[in-house]
C-alpha positions as CSV (number, residue, x, y, z in Angstrom):
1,X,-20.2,2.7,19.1
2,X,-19.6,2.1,22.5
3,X,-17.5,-1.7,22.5
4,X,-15.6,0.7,19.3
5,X,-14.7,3.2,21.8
6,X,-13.9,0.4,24.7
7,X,-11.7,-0.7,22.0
8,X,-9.5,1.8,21.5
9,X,-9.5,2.9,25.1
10,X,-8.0,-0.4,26.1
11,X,-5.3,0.3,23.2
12,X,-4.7,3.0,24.0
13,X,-1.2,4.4,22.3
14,X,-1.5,1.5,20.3
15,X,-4.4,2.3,18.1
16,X,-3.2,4.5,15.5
17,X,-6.2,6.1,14.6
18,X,-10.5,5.5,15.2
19,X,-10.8,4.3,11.9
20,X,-8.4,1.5,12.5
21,X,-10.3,0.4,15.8
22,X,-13.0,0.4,13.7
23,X,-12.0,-1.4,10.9
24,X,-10.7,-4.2,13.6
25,X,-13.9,-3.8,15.5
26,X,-16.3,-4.6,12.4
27,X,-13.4,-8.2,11.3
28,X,-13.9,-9.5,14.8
29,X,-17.8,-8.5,14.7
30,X,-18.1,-11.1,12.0
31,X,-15.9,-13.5,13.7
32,X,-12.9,-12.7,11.8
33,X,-10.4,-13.7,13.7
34,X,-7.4,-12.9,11.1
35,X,-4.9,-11.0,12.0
36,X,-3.0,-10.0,8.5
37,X,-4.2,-6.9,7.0
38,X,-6.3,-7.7,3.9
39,X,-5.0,-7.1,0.5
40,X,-5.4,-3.6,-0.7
41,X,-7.4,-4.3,-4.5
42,X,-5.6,-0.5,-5.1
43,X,-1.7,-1.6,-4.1
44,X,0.9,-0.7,-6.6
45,X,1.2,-3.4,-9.5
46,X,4.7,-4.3,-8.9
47,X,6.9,-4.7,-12.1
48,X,10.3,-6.3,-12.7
49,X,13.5,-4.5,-12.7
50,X,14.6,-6.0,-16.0
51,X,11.4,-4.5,-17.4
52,X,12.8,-0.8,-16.6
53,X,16.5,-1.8,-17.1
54,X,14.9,-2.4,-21.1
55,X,13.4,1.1,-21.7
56,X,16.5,3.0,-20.5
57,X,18.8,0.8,-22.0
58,X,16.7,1.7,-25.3
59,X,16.2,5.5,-24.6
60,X,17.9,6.0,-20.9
61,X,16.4,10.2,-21.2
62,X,13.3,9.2,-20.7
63,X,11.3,11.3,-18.0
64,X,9.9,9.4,-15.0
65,X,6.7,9.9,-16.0
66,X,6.9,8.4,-19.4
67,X,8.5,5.6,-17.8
68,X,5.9,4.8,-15.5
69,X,3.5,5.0,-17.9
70,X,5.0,2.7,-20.0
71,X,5.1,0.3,-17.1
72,X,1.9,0.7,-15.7
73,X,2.9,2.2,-12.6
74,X,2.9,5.2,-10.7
75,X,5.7,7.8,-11.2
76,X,7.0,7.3,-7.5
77,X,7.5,3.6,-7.8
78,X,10.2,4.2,-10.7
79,X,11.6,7.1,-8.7
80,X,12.1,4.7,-5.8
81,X,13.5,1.8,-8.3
82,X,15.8,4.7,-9.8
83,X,17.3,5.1,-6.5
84,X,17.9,1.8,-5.5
């Protein structure tokens, strides 16, 4: 706890948040040296554009939802792609 709290003293405005001086603290504990983020296992799949450009050219009503569903996604990722 204490060389957790050194760290984030010394970064002061720097360290976004506690749990992200820990989460640096326990990499370098282990000798982890790396400093890329890790991959997130939960990230959102990514899916081509042609792949939506397809479902509304077949039925371009469909909600959101349905599409995202259909493409294995979450509803916000084809909101963004909509807007785009």
């Amino acid at each position: 706890m204490y060389i957790k709290n050194h760290l984030c003293a010394a970064l002061e405005e720097n360290a976004k948040s506690y749990r992200i001086c820990k989460k640096w603290y326990q990499k370098f504990k282990i000798r982890n040296f790396n400093l890329k983020d890790d991959d997130r296992s939960n990230a959102p799949k990514e899916f081509d554009d042609g792949e939506l450009e397809k479902l509304l050219n077949k039925n371009p009503i469909q909600s959101q939802k349905k599409l995202a569903k259909r493409l294995g996604v979450i509803r916000q990722i084809v909101s963004i792609r909509l807007k785009q």
